[in-house]
PQR file with spaces between the fields and no chain letter, atoms N, CA, C, O and H, PARSE charges and radii, in Angstrom:
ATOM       1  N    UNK     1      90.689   39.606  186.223 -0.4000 1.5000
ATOM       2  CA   UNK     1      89.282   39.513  185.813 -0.0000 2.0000
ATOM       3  C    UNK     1      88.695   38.178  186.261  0.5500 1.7000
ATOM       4  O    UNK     1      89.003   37.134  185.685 -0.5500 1.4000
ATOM       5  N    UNK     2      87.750   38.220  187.408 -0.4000 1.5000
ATOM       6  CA   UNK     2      87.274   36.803  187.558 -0.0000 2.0000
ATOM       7  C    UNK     2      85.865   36.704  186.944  0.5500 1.7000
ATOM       8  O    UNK     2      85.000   37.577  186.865 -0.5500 1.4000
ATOM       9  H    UNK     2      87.500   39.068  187.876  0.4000 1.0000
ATOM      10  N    UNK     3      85.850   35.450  186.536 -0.4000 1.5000
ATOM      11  CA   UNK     3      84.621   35.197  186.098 -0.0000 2.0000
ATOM      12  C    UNK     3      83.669   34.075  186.785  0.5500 1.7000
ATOM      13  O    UNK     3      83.865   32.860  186.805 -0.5500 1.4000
ATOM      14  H    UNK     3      86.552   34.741  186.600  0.4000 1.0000
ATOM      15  N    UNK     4      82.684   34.739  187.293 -0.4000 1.5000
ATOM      16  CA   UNK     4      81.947   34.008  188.077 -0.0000 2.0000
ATOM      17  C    UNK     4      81.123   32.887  186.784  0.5500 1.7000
ATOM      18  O    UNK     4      81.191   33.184  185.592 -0.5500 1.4000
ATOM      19  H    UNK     4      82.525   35.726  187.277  0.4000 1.0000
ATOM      20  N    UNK     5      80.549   31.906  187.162 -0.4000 1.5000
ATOM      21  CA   UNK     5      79.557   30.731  186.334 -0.0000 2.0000
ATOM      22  C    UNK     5      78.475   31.585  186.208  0.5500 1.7000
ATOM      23  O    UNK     5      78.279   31.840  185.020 -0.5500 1.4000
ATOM      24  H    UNK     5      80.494   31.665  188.131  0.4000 1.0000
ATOM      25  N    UNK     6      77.696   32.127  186.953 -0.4000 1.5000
ATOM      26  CA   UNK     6      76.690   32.787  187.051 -0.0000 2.0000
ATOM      27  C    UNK     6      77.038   34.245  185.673  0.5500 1.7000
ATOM      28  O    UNK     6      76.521   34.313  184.557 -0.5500 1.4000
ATOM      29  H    UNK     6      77.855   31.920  187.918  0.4000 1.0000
ATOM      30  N    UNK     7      77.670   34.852  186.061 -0.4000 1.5000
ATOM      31  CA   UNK     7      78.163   36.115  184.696 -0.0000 2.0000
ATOM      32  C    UNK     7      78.638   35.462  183.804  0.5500 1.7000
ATOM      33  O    UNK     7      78.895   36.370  183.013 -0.5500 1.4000
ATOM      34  H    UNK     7      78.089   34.797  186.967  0.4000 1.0000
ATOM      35  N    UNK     8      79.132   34.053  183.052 -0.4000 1.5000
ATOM      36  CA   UNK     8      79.579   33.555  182.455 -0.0000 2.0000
ATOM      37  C    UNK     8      77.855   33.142  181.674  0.5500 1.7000
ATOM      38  O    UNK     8      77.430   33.369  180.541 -0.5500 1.4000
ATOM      39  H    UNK     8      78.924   33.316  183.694  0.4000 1.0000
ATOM      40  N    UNK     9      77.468   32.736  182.395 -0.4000 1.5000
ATOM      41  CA   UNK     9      75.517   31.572  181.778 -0.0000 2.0000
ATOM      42  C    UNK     9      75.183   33.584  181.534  0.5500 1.7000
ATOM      43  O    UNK     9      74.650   33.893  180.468 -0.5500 1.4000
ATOM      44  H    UNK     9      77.814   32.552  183.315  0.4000 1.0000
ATOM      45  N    UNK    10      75.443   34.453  182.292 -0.4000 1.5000
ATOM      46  CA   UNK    10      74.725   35.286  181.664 -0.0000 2.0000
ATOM      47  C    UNK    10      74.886   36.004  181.076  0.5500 1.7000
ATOM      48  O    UNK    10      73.937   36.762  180.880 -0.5500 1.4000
ATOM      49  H    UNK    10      75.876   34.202  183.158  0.4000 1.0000
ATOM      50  N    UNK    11      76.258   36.297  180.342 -0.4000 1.5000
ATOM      51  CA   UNK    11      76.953   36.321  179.076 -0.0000 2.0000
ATOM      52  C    UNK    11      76.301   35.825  178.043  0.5500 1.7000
ATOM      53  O    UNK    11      75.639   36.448  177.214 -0.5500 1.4000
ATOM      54  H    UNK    11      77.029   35.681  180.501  0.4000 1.0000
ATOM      55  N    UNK    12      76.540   34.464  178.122 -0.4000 1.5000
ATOM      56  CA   UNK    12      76.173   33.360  176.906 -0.0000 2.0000
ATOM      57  C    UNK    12      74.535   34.001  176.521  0.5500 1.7000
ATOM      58  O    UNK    12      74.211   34.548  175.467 -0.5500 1.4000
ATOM      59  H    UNK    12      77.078   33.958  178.796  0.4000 1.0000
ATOM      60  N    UNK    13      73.774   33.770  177.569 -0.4000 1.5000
ATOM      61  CA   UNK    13      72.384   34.089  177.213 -0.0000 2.0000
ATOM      62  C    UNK    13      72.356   35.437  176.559  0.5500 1.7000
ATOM      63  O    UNK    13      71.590   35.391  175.596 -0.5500 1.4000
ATOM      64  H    UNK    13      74.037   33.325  178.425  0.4000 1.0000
ATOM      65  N    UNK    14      72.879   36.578  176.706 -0.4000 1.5000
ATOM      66  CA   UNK    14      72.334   37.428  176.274 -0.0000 2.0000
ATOM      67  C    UNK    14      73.026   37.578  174.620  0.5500 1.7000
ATOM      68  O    UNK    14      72.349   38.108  173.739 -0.5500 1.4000
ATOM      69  H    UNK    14      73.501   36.616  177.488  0.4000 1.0000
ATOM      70  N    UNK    15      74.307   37.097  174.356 -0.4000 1.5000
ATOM      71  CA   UNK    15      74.808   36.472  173.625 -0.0000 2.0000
ATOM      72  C    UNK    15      73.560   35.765  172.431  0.5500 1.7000
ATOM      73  O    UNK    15      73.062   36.318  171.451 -0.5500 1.4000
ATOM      74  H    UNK    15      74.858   36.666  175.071  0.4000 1.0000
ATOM      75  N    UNK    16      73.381   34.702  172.841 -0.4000 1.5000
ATOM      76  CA   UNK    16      72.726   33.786  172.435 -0.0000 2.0000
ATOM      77  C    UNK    16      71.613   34.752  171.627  0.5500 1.7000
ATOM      78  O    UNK    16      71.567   34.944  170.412 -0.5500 1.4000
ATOM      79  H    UNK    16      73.786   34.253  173.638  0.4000 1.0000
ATOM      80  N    UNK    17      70.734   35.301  172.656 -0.4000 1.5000
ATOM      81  CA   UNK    17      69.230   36.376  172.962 -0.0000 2.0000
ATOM      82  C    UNK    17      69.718   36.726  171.852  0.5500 1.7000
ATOM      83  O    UNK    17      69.157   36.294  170.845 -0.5500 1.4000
ATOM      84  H    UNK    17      70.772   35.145  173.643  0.4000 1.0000
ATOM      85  N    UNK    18      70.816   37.545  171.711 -0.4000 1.5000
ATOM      86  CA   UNK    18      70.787   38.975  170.375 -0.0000 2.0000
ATOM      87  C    UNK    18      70.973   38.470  169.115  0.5500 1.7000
ATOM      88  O    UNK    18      70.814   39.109  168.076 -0.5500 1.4000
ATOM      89  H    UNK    18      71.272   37.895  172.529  0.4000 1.0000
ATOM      90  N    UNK    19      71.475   36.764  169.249 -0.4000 1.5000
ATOM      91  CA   UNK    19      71.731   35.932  168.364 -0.0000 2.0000
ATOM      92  C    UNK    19      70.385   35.922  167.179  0.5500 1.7000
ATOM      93  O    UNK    19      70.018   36.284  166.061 -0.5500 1.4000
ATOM      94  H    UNK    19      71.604   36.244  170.093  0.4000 1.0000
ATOM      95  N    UNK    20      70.047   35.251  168.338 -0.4000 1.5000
ATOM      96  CA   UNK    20      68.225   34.629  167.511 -0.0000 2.0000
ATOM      97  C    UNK    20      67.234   35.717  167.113  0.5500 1.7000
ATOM      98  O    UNK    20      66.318   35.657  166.293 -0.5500 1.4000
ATOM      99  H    UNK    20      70.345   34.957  169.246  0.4000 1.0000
ATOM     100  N    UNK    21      67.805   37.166  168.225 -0.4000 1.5000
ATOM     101  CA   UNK    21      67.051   38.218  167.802 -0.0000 2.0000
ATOM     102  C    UNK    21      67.226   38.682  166.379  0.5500 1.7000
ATOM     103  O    UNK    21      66.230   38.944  165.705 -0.5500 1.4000
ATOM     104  H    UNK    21      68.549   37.215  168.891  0.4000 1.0000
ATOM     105  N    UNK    22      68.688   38.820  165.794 -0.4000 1.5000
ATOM     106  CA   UNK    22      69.163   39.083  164.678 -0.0000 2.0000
ATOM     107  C    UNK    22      68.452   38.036  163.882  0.5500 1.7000
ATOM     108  O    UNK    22      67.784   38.621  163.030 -0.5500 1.4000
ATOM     109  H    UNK    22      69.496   38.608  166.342  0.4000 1.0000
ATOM     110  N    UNK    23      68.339   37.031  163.811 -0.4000 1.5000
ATOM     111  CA   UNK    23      68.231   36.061  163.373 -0.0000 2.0000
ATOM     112  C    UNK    23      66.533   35.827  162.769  0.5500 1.7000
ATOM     113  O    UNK    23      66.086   35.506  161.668 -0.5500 1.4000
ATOM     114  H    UNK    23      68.881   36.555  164.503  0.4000 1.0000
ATOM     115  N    UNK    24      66.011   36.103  163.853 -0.4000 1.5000
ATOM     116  CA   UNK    24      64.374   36.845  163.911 -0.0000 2.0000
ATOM     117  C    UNK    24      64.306   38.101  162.728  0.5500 1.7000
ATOM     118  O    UNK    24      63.499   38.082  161.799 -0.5500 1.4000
ATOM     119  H    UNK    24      66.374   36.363  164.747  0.4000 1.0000
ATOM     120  N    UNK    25      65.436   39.322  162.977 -0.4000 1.5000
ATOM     121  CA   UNK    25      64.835   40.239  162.442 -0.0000 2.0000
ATOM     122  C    UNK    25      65.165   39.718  160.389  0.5500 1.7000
ATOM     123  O    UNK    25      64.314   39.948  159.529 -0.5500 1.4000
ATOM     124  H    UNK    25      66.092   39.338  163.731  0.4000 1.0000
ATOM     125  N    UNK    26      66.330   39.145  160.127 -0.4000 1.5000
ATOM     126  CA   UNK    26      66.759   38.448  159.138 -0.0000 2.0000
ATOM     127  C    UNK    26      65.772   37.783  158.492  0.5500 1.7000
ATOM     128  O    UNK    26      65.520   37.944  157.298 -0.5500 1.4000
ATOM     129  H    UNK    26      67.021   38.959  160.826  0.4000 1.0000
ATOM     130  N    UNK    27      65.083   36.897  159.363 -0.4000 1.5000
ATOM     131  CA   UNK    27      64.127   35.687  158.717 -0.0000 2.0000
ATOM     132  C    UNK    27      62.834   36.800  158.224  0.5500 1.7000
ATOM     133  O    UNK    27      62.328   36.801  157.102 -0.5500 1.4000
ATOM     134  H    UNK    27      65.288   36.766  160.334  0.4000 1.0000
ATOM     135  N    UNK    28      62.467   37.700  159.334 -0.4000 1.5000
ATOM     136  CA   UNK    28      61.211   38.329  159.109 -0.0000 2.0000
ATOM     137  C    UNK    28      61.578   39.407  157.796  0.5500 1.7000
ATOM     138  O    UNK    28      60.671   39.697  157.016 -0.5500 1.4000
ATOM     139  H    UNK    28      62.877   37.699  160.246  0.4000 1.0000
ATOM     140  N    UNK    29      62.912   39.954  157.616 -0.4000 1.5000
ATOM     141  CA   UNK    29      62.974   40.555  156.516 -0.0000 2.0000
ATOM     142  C    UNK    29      62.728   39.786  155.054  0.5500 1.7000
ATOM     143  O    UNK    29      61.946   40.264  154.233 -0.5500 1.4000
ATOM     144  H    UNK    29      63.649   39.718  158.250  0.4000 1.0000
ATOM     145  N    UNK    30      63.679   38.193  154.732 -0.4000 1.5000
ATOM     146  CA   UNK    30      63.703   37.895  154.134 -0.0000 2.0000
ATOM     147  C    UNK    30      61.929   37.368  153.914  0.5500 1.7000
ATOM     148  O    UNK    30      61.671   37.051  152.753 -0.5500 1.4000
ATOM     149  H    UNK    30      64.315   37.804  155.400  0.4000 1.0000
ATOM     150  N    UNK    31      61.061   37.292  154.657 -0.4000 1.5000
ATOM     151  CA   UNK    31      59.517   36.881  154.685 -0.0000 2.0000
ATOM     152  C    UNK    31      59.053   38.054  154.018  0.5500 1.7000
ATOM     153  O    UNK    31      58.493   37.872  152.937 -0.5500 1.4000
ATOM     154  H    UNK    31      61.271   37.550  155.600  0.4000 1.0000
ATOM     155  N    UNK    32      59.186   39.347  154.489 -0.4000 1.5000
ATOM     156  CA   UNK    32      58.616   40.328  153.883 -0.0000 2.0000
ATOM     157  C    UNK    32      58.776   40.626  152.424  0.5500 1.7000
ATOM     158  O    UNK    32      57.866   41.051  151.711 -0.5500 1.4000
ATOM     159  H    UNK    32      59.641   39.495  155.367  0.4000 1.0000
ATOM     160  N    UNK    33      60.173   40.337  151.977 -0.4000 1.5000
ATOM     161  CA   UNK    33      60.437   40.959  150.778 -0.0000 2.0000
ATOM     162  C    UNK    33      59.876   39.512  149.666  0.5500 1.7000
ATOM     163  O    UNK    33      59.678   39.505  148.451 -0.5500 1.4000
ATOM     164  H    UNK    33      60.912   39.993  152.556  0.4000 1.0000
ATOM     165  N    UNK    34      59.785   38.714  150.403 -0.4000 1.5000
ATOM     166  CA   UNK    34      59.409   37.407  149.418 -0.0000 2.0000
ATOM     167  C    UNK    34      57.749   37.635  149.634  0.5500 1.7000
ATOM     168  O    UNK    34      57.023   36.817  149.068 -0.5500 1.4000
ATOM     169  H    UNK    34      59.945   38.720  151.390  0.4000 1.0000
ATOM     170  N    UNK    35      57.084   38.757  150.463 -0.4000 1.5000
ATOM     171  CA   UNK    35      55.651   38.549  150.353 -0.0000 2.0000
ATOM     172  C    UNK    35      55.230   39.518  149.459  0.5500 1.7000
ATOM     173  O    UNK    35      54.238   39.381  148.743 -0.5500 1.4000
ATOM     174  H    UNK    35      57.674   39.421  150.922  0.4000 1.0000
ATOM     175  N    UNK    36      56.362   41.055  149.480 -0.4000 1.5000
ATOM     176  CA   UNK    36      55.734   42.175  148.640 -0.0000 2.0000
ATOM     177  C    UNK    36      56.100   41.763  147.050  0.5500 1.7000
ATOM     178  O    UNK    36      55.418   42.264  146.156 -0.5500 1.4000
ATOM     179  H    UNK    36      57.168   41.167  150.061  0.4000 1.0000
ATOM     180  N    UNK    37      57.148   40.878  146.735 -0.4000 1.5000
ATOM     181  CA   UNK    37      57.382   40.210  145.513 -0.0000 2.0000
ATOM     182  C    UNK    37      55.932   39.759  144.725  0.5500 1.7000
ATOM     183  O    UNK    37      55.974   39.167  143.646 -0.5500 1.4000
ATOM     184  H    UNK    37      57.703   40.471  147.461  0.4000 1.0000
């Protein structure tokens, strides 16, 4: 299995991406339920 730098940075990023996306959908849940409160 070789791993190029290039598929490695674009690993990480999408990695990262689904990270903050989760992270996004988390924050915006915990916003919602503290607004219908």
């Amino acid at each position: 299995m070789t791993s190029n730098p290039k598929q490695v940075v674009n690993n990480a990023v999408t990695r990262s991406g689904s990270l903050s996306l989760l992270v996004d959908k988390v924050l915006f849940k915990a916003q919602f339920k503290h607004a219908s409160d």
